[in-house]
C-alpha angles and dihedrals in degrees: 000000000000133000130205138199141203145180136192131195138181118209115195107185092167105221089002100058094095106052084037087060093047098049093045090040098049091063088050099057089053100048102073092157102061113126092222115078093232118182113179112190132169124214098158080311145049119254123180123195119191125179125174138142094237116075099199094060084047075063111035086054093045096061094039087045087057100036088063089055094050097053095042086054096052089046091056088046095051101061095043110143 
């Protein structure tokens, strides 16, 4: 028997939503090979949807996944005039 395992999370960056998701999305399209099933989408918010049989690489996507939005938010921020 096989498990799987799925996850799904909303990101709402206000004015910032949209270049976040460009930035994380863009990283996801070129990456085919990845193990974990990932489907970014925006609808006035970022929703990642992530689905494997291995419960370690949900994990280990997710935080990079977050991490990246993360990062993309603070560099935004970093440069506000």
């Amino acid at each position: 028997m096989t498990l799987n395992f799925s996850a799904k999370i909303t990101v709402d960056a206000k004015d910032k939503t949209i270049a976040i998701y460009d930035s994380v999305n863009i990283d996801n399209e070129f990456y085919p090979e990845n193990p974990v099933k990932t489907k970014i989408t925006f609808d006035k918010k970022i929703t990642i949807a992530v689905e494997t049989d291995q419960l370690t690489h949900l994990r280990a996507n997710l935080n990079s996944t977050l991490r990246l939005i993360q990062a993309s938010y603070d560099s935004i921020e970093s440069v506000k005039i």
